[in-house]
C-alpha positions as CSV (number, residue, x, y, z in Angstrom):
1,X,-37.1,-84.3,7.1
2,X,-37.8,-87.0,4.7
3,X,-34.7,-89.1,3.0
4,X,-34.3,-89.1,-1.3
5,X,-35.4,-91.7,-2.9
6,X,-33.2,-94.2,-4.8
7,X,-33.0,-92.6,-7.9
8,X,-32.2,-89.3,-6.7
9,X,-29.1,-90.3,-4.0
10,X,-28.0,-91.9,-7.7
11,X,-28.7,-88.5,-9.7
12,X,-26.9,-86.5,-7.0
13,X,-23.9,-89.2,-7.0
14,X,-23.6,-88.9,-10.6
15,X,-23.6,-84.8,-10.8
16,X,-21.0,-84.7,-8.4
17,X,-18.6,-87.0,-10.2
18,X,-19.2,-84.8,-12.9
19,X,-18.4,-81.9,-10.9
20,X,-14.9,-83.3,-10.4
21,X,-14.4,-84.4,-13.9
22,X,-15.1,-81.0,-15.0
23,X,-12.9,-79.1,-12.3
24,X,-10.3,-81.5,-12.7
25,X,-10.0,-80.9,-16.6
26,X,-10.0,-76.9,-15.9
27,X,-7.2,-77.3,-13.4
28,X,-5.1,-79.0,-15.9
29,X,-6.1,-76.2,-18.9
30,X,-4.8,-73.7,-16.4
31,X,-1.8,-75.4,-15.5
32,X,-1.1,-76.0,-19.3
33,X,-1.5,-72.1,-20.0
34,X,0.6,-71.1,-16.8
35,X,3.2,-73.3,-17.6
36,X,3.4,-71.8,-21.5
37,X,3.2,-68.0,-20.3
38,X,6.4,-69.0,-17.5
39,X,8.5,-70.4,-20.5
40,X,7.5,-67.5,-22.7
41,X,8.5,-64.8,-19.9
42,X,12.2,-67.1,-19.1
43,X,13.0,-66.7,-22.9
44,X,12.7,-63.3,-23.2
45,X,15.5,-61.0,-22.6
46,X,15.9,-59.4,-19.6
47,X,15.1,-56.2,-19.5
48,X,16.0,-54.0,-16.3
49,X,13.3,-51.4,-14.4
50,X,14.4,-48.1,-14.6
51,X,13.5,-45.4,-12.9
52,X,10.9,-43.0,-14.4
53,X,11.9,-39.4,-15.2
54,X,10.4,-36.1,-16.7
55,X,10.8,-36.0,-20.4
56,X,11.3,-39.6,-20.7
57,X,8.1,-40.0,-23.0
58,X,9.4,-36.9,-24.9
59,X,6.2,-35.0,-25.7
60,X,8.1,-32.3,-25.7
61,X,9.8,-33.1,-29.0
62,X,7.4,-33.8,-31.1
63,X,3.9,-36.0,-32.3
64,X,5.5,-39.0,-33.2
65,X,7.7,-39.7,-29.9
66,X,4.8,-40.4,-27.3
67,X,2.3,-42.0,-29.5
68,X,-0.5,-42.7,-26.6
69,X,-0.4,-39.2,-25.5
70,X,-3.4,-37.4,-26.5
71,X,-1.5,-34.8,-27.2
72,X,0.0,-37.2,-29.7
73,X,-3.5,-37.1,-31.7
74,X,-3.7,-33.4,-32.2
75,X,-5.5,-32.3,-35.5
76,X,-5.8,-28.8,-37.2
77,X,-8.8,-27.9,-38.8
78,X,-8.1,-24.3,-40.5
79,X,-10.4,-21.7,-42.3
80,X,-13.8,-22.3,-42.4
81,X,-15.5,-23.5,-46.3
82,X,-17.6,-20.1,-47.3
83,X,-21.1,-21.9,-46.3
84,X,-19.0,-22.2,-42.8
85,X,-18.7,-26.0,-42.8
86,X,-15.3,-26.8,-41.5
87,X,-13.2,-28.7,-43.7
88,X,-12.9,-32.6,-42.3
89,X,-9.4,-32.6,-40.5
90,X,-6.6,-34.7,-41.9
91,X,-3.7,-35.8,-40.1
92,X,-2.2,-33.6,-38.2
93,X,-0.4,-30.5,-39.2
94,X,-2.3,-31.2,-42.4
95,X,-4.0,-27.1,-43.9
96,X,-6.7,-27.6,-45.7
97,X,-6.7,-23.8,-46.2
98,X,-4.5,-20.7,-45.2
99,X,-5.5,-18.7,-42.1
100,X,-6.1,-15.0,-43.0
101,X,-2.4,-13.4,-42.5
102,X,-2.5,-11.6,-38.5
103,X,-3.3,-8.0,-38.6
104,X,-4.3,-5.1,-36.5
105,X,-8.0,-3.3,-36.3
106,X,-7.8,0.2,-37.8
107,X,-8.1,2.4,-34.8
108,X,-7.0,-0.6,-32.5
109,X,-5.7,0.4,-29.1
110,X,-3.9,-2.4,-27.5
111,X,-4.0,-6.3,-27.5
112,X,-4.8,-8.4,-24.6
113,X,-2.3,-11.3,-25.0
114,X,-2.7,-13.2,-21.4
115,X,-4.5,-13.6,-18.6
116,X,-4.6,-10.6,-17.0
117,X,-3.8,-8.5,-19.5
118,X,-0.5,-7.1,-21.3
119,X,1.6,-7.0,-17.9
120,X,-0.5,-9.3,-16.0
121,X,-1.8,-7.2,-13.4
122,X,-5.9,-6.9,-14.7
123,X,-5.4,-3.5,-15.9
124,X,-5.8,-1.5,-19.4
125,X,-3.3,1.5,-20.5
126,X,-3.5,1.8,-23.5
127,X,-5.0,5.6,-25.2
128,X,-8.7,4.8,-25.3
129,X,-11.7,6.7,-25.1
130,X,-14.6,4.3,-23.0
131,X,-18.5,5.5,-23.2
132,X,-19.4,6.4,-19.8
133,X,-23.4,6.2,-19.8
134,X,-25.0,3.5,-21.4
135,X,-28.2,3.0,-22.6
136,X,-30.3,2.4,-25.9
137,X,-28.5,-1.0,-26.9
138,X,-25.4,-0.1,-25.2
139,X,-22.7,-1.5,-24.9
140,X,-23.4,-2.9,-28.5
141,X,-22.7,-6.6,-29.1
142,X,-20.6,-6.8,-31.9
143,X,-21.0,-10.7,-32.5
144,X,-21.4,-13.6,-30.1
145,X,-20.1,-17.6,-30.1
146,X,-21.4,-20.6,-28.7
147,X,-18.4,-22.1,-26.4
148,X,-18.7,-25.7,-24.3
149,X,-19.4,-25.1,-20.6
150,X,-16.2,-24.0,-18.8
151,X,-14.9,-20.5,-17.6
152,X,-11.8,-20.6,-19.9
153,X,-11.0,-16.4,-20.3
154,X,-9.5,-15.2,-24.0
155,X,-6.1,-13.7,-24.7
156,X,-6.2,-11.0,-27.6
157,X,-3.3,-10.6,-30.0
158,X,-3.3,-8.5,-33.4
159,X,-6.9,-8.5,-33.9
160,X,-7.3,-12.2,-33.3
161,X,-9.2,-14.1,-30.0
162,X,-7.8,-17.2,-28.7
163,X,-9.8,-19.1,-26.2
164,X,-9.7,-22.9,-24.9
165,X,-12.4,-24.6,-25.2
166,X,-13.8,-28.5,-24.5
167,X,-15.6,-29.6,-27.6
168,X,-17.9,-32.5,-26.1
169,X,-19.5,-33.4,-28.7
170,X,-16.1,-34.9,-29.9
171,X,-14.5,-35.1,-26.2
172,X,-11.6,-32.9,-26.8
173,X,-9.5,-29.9,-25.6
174,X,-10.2,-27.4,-28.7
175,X,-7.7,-24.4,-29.1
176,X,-9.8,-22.0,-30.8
177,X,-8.8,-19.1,-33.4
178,X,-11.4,-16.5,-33.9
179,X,-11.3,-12.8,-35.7
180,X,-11.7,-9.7,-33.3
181,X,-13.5,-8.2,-35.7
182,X,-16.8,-10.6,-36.6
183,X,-15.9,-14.2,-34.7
184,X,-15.4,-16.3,-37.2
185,X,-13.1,-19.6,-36.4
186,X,-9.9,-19.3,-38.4
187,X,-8.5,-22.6,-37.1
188,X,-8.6,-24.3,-34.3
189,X,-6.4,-27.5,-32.8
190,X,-7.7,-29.7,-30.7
191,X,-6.7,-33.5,-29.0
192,X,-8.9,-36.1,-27.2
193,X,-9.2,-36.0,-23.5
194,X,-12.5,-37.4,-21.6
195,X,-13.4,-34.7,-19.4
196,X,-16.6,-35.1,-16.9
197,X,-18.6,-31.9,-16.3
198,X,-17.2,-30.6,-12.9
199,X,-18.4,-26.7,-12.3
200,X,-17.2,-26.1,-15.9
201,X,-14.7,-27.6,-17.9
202,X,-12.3,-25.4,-19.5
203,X,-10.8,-22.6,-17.2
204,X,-7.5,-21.0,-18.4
205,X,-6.4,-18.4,-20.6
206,X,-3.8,-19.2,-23.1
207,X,-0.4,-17.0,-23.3
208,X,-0.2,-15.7,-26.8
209,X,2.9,-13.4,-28.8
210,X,3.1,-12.9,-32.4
211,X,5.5,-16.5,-32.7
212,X,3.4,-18.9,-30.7
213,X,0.7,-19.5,-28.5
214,X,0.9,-21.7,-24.9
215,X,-2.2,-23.1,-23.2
216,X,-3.2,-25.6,-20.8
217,X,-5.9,-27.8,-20.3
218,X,-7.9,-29.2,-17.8
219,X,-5.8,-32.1,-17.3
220,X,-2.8,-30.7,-17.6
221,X,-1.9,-30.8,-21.2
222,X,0.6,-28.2,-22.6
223,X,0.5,-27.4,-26.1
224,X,2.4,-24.8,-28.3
225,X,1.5,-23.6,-31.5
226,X,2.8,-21.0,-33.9
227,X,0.1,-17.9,-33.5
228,X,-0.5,-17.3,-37.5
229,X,-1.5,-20.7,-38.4
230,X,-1.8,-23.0,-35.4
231,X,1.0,-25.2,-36.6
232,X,2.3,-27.5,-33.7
233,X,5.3,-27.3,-32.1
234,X,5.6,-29.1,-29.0
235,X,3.7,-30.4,-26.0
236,X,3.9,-31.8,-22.4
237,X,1.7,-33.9,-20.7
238,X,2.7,-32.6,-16.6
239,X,0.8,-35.7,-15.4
240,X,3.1,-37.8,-17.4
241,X,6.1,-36.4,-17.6
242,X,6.5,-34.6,-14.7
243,X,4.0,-36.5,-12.1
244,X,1.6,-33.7,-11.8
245,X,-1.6,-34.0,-10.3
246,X,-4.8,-33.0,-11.3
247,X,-6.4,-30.0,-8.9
248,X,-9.4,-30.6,-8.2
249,X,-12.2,-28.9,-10.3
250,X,-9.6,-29.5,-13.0
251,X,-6.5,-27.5,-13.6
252,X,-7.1,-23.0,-13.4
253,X,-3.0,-22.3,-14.1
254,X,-2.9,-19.6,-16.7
255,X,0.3,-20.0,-18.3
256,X,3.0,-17.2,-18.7
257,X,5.2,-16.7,-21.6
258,X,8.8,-14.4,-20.9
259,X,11.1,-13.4,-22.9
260,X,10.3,-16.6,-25.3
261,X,9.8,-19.1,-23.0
262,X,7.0,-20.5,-21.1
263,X,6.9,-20.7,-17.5
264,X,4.7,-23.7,-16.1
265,X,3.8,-24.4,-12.0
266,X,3.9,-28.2,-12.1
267,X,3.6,-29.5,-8.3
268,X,5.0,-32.8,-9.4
269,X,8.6,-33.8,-10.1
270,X,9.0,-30.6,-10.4
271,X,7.8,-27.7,-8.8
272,X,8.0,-24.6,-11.7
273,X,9.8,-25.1,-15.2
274,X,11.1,-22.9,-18.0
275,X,10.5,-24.1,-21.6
276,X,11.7,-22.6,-24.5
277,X,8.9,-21.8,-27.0
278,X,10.7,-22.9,-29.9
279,X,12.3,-26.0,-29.5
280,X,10.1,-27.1,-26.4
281,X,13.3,-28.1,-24.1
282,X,13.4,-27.8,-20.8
283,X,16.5,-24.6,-19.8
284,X,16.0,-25.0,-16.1
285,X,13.4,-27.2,-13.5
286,X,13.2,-26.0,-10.2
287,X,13.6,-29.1,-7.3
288,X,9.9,-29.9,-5.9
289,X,11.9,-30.9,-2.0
290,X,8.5,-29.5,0.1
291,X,6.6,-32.3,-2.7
292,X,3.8,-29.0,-3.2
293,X,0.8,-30.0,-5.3
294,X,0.1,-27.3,-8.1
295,X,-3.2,-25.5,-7.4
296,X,-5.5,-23.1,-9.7
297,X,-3.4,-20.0,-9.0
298,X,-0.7,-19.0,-11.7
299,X,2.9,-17.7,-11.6
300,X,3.7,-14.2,-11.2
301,X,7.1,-12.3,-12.5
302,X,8.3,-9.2,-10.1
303,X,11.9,-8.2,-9.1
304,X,12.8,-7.5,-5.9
305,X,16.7,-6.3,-4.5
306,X,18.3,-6.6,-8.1
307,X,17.0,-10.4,-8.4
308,X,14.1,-11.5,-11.3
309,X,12.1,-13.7,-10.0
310,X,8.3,-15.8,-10.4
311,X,6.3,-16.3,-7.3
312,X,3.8,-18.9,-7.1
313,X,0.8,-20.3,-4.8
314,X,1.3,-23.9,-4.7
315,X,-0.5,-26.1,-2.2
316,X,1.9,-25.8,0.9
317,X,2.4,-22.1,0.8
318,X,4.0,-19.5,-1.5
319,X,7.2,-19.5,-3.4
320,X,10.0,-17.2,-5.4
321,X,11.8,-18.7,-7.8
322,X,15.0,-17.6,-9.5
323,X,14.3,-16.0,-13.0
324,X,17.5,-17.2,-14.1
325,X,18.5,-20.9,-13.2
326,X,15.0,-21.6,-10.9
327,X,16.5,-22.0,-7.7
328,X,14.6,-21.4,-4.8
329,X,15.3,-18.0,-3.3
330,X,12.5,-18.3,-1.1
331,X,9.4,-19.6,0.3
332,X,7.0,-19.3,3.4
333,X,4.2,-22.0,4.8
334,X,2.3,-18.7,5.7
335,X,-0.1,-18.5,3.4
336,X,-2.3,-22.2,2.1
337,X,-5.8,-22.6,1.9
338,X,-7.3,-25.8,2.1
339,X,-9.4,-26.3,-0.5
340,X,-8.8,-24.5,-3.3
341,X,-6.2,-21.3,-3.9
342,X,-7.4,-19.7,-6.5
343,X,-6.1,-15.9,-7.0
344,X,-2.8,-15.1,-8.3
345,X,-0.4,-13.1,-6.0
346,X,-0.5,-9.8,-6.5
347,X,3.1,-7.4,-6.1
348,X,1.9,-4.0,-5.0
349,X,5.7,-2.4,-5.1
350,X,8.5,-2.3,-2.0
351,X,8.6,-6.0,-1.9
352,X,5.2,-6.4,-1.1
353,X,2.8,-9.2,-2.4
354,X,-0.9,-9.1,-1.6
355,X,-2.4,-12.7,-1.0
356,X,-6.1,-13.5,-1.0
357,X,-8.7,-16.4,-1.2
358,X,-12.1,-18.0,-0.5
359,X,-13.2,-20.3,1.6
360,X,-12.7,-18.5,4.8
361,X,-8.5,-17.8,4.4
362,X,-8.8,-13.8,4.4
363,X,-6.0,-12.2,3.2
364,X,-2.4,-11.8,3.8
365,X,0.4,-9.1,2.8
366,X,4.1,-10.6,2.9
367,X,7.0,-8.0,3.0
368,X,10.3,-9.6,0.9
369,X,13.4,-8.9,3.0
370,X,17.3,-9.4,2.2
371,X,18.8,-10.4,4.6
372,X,22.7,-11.1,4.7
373,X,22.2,-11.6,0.5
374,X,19.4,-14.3,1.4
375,X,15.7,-12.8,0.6
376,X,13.1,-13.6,3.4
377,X,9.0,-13.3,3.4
378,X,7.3,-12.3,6.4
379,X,3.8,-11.6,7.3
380,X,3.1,-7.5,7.2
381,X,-0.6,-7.4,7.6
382,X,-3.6,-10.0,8.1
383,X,-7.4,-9.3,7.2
384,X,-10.1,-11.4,8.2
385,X,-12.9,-13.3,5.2
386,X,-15.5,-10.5,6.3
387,X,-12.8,-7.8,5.8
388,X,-11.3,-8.8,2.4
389,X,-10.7,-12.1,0.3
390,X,-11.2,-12.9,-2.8
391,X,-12.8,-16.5,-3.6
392,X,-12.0,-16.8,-7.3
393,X,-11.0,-13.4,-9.1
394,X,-7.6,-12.2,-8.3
395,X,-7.5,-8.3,-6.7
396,X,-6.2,-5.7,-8.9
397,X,-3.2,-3.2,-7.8
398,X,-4.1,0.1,-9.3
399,X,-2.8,3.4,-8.3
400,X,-1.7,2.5,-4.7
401,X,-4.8,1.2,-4.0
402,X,-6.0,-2.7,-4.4
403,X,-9.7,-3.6,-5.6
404,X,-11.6,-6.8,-5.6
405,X,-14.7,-8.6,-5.4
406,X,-15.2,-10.2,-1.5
407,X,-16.4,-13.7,-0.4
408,X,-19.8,-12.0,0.2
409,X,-20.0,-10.5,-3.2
410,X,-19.3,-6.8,-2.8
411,X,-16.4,-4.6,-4.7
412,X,-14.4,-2.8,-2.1
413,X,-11.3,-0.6,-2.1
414,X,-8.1,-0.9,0.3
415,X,-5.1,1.1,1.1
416,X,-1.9,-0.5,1.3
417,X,-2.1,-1.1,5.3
418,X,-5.1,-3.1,5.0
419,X,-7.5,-0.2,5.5
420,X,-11.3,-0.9,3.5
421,X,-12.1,2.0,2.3
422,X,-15.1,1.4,0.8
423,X,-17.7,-1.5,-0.4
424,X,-19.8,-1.5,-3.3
425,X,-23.4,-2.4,-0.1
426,X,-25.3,-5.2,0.1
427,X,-27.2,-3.6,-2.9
428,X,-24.6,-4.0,-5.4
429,X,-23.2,-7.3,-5.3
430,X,-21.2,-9.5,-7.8
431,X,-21.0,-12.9,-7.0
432,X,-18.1,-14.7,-8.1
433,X,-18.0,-12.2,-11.5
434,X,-14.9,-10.8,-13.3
435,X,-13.3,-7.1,-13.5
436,X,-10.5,-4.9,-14.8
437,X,-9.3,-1.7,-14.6
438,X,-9.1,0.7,-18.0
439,X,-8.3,4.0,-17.7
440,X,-9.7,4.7,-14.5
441,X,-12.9,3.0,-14.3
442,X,-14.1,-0.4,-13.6
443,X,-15.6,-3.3,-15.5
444,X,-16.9,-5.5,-13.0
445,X,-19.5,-8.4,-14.9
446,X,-21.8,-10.5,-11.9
447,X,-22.6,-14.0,-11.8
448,X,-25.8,-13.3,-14.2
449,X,-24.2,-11.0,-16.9
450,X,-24.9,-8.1,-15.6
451,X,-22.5,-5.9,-16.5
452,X,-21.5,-2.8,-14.5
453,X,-19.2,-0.2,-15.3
454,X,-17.9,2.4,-12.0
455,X,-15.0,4.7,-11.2
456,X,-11.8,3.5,-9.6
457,X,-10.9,5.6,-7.5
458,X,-10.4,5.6,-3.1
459,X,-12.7,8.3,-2.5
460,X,-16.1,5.5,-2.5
461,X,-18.1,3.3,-5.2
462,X,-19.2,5.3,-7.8
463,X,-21.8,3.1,-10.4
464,X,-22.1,4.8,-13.8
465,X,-23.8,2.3,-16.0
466,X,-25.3,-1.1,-16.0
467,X,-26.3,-3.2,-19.2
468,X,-27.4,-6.9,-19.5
469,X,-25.2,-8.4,-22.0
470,X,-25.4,-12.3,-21.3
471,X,-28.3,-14.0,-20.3
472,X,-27.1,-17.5,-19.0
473,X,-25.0,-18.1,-15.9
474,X,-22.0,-18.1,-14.3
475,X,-20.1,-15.5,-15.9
476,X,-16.8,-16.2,-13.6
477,X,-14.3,-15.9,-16.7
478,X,-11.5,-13.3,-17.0
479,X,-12.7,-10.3,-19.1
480,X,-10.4,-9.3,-21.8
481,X,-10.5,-5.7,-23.6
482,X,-8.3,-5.0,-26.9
483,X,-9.5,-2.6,-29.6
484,X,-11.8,-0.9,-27.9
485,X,-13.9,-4.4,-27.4
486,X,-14.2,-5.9,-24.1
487,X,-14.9,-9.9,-24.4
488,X,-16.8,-11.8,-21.6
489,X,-18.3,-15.1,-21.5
490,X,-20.8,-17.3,-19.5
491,X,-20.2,-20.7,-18.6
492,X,-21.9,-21.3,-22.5
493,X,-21.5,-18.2,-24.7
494,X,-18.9,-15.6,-25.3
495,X,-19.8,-12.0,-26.9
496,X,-17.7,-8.9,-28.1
497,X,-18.8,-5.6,-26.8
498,X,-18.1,-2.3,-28.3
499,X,-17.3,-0.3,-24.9
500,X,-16.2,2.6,-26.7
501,X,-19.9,4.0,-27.6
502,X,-21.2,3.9,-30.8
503,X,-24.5,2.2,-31.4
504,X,-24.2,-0.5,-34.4
């Protein structure tokens, strides 16, 4: 190695007292700005920590309390302009036009104003005469929407269709308003919340009566609005205020409305609450002690010995809660599926509730028992994946009998002891599709649109028409039927069938 020459030991003297120059100067800058942000922190008053708790940012109350909640930043946009431009939202609560007044379909037969239908169980019984044999441009499509991707179902009331939906374009939840009768948007509400594409975006069905409307969105934002007009009246952020957590694939809860209140799973602070619709407050909150995270299943009313009560999948197992004051009144560790619970319990009468999932959990029947005035739930029955499960769409109770789509794709029949009576074959599969039950037949939609319509009944599968009536994919959200139109949707598109048989 050869040694520097003069001039360079000189240079690299030099640069390295200038090193030191330099570092000493920043050292004193810094000590200078430390020492001015210590004396600004000691004159400030003292202000104590206090311990977080639900409703503290007060979301519930209003806009103006929580002012970082998205929530918070909610606009109405109301009544399309006649060349069906939207007028530019204002602030919010701010009309730029009236919303037709709500009113009925002549001829109507029934609304569909949750998920799951009028008493939550997947089933139509309302006086309605269904077209048996298809064919020729039957079912007819009545009109069709473009929706962002997501699997969000729609709840019918009075001849109006609400749906969730995620407007990326904007990045925002977006309560949607449309008429049963052509589609049109007659308002919609919407707040900002970045949401990545994750199977879908949107995927609950909003709780609607003729007051207000309840939904919840993928990340666990509660709103209420009045139904006519989509006024605001309150909202919750469960993340927030309650310290939910986020399911993964974003939250599937369909929220429940009873007797004028809203009843809402939360998994955080609180494991199931009950709102009142009006005023937003919180009337009772129901202890989270087993610290269960809320999954994509949703709450359940049934009554069993004399007591009201709402049962509930959470995380760690399944739960009845007091319809009165939220209490506990039981709970089993029976029943939890490790990845994802999907399906919604199902009471099939006598105390029984009918439990089923994907990902290799089977299904379960629990038997409520009282027991010196206390109400215990014990496994009745077991059934293994291949037997009967349900992945994503919960099981329908219909005439003693329980129907559902399997893990492997087929439509199947089972008695009450667990007995399969009969599968739809490997030719007739569904995938992860939707169904419901109206006046004894089945609508049962496949992965692909294709829409079938059978008999449900024990005695075997009975296929009596088939029609393609979406063309894109995964067509996993609920189905919905009111006035004699049945409503399905894609993960991109929505349309409104005329199932009762005239061509248009």
């Amino acid at each position: 190695m050869t040694e520097p020459s003069p001039d360079r030991k000189t240079s690299s003297a030099g640069a390295r007292k200038g090193w030191l120059v330099g570092a000493t100067l920043s050292l004193s800058v810094l000590a200078v700005l430390l020492f001015a942000l210590v004396f600004h922190l000691s004159n400030r008053p003292w202000q104590p920590l206090r311990e977080r708790q639900p409703g503290m940012d007060q979301t519930g109350r209003g806009l103006a309390d929580e002012p970082q909640s998205p929530i918070a930043m909610g606009k109405l946009i109301t009544a399309p302009t006649p060349n069906g431009i939207h007028a530019e939202p204002g602030s919010q609560g701010a009309v730029e036009q009236s919303a037709p007044a709500l009113g009925r379909l002549p001829g109507g037969a029934g609304d569909w104003p949750q998920f799951r239908g009028p008493k939550g169980d997947g089933v139509f019984s309302g006086a309605l005469a269904i077209n048996r044999h298809w064919g020729g441009g039957l079912p007819a499509t009545l009109w069709s929407v473009e929706l962002g991707e997501g699997y969000a179902g729609a709840a019918v009331l009075a001849g109006r269709v609400f749906v969730l939906d995620y407007d990326a374009t904007n990045h925002a939840d977006a309560l949607r308003c449309l008429s049963l009768a052509d589609g049109r948007e007659l308002w919609r509400f919407s707040y900002p919340v970045k949401i990545k594409r994750n199977h879908g975006m949107s995927r609950t069905t909003p709780a609607v009566t003729e007051q207000y409307i309840v939904s919840l969105g993928p990340k666990c934002h509660v709103i209420c609005l009045d139904t006519a007009n989509g006024h605001f009246r309150w909202g919750l952020d469960l993340v927030r205020d309650f310290g939910a957590e986020v399911p993964q694939w974003y939250a599937g809860q369909c929220p429940l409305i009873v007797d004028g209140c809203a009843i809402l799973a939360v998994g955080g602070n609180s494991l199931m609450l009950k709102v009142d619709c009006v005023t937003g407050k919180t009337l009772w909150s129901t202890p989270n002690d087993q610290g269960w995270k809320m999954t994509h299943s949703s709450v359940v009313p049934m009554e069993f010995a004399g007591r009201r009560m709402y049962v509930y999948c959470a995380s760690g197992g399944v739960v009845g809660v007091s319809a009165d004051d939220g209490r506990v009144l039981w709970e089993t560790d029976q029943w939890k599926i490790s990845i994802a619970t999907i399906a919604t319990p199902v009471p099939v009468g006598e105390g029984k509730i009918f439990l089923a999932g994907g990902y290799n959990a089977g299904s379960l029947m629990l038997q409520l028992k009282e027991v010196e005035g206390n109400i215990l739930a014990q496994p009745l029955f077991r059934l293994k994946p291949n037997e009967f499960g349900a992945t994503q769409q919960t099981p329908i109770f219909y005439q003693d009998h329980i129907y559902g789509v399997r893990p492997d794709g087929q439509l199947a029949c089972l008695d009450l002891a667990g007995k399969v009576l009969w599968t739809s074959g490997a030719g007739a599969k569904f995938g992860l599709g939707p169904f419901l039950i109206a006046n004894g037949l089945i609508f049962v939609l496949n992965d692909d649109g294709l829409l079938t319509l059978a008999e449900a009944e024990p005695s075997g599968y009975h296929a009596l028409s088939q029609a393609q009536v979406l063309d894109g994919h995964d067509a996993w959200a609920p189905l919905a039927l009111a006035g004699g139109r049945l409503l399905a949707r894609d993960l991109t598109r929505m349309v409104c069938l005329d199932v009762t048989g005239a061509k248009k």
